[in-house]
C-alpha positions as CSV (number, residue, x, y, z in Angstrom):
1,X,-40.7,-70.7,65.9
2,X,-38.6,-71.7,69.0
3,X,-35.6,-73.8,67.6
4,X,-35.9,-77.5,68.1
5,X,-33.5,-80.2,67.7
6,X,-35.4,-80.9,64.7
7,X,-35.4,-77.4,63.0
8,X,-32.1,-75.8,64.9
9,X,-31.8,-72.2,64.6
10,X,-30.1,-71.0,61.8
11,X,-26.4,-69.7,62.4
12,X,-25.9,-66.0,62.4
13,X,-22.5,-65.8,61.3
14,X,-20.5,-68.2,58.4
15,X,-16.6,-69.1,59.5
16,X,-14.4,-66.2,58.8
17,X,-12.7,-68.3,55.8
18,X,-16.2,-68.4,53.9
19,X,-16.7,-64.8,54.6
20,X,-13.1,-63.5,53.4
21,X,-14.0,-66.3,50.1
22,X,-17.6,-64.7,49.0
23,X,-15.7,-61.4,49.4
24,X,-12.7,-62.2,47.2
25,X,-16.0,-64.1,44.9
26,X,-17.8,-61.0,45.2
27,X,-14.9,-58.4,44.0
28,X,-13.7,-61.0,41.3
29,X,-17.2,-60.9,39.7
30,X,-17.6,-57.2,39.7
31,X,-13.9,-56.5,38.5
32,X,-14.8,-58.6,35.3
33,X,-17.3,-56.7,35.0
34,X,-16.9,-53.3,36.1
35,X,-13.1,-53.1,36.4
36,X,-11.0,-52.4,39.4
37,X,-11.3,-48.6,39.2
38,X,-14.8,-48.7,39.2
39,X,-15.7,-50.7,41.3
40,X,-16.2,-49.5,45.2
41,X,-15.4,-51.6,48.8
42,X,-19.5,-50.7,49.4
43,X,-20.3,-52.7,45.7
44,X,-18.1,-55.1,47.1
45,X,-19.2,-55.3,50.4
46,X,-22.8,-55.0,48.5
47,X,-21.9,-58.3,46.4
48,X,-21.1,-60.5,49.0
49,X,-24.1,-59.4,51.3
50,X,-22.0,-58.4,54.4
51,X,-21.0,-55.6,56.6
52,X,-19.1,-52.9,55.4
53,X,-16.6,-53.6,58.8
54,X,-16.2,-57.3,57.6
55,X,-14.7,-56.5,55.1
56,X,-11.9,-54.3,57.1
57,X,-12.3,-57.5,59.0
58,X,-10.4,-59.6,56.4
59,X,-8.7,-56.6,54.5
60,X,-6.8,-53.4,55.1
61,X,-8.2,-52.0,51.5
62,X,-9.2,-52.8,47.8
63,X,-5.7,-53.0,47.1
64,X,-5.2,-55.9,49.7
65,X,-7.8,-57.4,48.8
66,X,-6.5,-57.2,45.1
67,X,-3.2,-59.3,46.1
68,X,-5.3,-61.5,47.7
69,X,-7.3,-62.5,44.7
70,X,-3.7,-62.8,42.5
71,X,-2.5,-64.9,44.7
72,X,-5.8,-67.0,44.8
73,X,-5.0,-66.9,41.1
74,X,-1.8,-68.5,41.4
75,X,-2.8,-71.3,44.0
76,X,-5.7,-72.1,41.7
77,X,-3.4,-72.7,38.9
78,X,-0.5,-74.2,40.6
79,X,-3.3,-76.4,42.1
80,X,-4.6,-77.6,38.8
81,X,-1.1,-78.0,37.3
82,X,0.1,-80.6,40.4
83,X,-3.3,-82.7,39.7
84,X,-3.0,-83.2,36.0
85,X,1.1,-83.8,36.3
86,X,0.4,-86.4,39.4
87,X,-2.3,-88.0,37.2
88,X,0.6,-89.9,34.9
89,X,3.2,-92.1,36.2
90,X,5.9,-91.4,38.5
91,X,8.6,-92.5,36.6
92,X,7.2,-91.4,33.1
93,X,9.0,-87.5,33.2
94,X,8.2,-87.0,29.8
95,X,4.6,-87.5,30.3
96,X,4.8,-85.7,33.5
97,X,6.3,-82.5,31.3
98,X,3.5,-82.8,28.7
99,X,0.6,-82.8,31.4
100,X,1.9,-79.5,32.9
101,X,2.3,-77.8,29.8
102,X,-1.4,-78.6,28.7
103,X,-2.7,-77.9,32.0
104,X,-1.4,-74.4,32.3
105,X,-2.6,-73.6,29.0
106,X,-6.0,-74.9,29.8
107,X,-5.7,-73.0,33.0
108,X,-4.3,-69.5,31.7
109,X,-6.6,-69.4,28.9
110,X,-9.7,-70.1,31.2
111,X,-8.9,-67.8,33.4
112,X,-7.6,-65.3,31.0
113,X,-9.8,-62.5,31.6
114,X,-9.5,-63.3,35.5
115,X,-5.4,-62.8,34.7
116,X,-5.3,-59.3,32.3
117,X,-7.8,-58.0,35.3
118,X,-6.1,-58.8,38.6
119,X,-2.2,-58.6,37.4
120,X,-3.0,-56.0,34.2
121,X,-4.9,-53.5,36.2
122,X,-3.4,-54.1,39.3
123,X,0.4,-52.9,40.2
124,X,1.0,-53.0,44.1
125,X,2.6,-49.4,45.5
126,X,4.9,-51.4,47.6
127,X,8.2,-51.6,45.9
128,X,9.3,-54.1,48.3
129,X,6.3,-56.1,47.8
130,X,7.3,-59.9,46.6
131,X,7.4,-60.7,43.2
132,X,8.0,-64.2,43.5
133,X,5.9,-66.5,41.0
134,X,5.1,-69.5,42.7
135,X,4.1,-71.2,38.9
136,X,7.8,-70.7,38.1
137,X,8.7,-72.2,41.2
138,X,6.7,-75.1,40.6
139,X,8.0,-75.9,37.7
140,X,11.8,-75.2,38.8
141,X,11.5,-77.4,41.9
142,X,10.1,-80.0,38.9
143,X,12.8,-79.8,36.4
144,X,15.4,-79.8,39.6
145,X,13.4,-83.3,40.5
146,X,13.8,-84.6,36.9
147,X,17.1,-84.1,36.7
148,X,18.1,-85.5,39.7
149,X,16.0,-89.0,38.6
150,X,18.1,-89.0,35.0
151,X,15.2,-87.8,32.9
152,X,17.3,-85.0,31.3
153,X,20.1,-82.5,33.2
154,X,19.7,-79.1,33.5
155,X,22.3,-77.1,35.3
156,X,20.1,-73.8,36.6
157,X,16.4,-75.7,37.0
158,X,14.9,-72.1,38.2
159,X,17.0,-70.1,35.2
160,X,15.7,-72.9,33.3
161,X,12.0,-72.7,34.5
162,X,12.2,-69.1,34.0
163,X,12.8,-68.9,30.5
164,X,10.1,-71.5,29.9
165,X,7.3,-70.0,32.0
166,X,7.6,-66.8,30.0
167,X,7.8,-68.3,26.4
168,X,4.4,-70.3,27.5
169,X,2.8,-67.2,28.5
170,X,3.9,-65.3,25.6
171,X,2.5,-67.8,23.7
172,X,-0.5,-67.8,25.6
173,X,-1.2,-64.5,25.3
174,X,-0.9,-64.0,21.6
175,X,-3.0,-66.9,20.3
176,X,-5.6,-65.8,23.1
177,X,-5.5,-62.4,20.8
178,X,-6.6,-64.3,18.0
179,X,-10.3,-64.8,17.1
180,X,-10.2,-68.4,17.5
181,X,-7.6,-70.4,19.3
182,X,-6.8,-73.7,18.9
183,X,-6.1,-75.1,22.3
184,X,-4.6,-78.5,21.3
185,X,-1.9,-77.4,18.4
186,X,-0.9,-74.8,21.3
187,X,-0.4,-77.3,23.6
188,X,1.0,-79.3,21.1
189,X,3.6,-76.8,19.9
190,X,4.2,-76.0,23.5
191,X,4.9,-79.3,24.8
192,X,7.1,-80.0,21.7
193,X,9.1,-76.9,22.6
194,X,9.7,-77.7,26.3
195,X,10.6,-80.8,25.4
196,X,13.7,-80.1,23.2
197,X,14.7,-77.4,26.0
198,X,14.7,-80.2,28.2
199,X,16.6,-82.3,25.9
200,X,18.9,-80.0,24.7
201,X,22.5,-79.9,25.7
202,X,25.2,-77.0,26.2
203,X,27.6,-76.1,23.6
């Protein structure tokens, strides 16, 4: 059938972002499942139902590819943590705090297996390679932005953000150890610990 304006002939290629997405989709799923080691560019290129060149297309290796689904990761969650903090008031810092801490424990234990897969299994070679963590940032640039409107005063915001990003993961991690974990007291206890840190002054 000729193409019409009616029945218009189907595109042969998808936009280069939806490619490089169904690959990243394609390796996350088999990585659950198979793990990294395992699991080949040709299953990967299999998965996503392309080329094996498109793939080199979007990606020098696996192991790009790799840091490209950590940091999908991160923008996922740091994502998800801005929506549910811009969902309370402006003004209500408290609230604000509270909302971010239940978010990202919602969001790392969702995506738990996702995280002990892609930053467990994964170490880049590259000793230069950044380690920046754009969640601790967010939360830095955060407290920095409370303290400046009076809703508590913390002198290192990113030494600060730091120390609490690691005691929520910690956390995290443990209870998500357990058999059954109880989202809401881990929230609970979380939020009440971030905000005495907030709260609490130097001696």
């Amino acid at each position: 059938m000729k193409p019409t304006i009616e029945n218009p002939a189907r595109p042969r290629t998808k936009p280069a972002g939806i490619r490089r997405e169904e690959l990243l989709d394609a390796a996350e799923q088999l990585f659950l499942t198979r793990g990294i080691a395992a699991t080949s560019v040709d299953a990967i290129v299999g998965g996503a139902d392309v080329a094996k060149g498109t793939f080199y297309l979007h990606f020098q290796s696996k192991e790009h590819l790799l840091a490209a689904l950590q940091q999908r990761f991160i923008d996922d969650v740091c994502a998800d943590l801005r929506a549910a903090v811009d969902k309370c008031p402006a003004g209500d810092w408290h609230a604000r705090l509270r909302a971010w801490v239940f978010a990202a424990v919602d969001g790392y234990l969702d995506r738990m297996a996702l995280h002990e897969v892609v930053f467990h299994e994964f170490r880049p070679d590259d000793p230069h390679a950044s380690h920046r963590n754009s969640t601790v940032d967010q939360l830095a640039e955060f407290l920095a932005e409370g303290t400046q409107a009076g809703a508590w005063s913390i002198e290192d915001p990113r030494l600060h953000a730091i120390m609490l990003f690691h005691a929520l993961h910690g956390a995290v991690h443990d209870a998500a150890a357990q058999a059954k974990v109880n989202r809401k007291r881990l929230a609970r206890a979380l939020q009440t610990f971030f905000e005495r840190a907030v709260a609490a002054r130097p001696v």
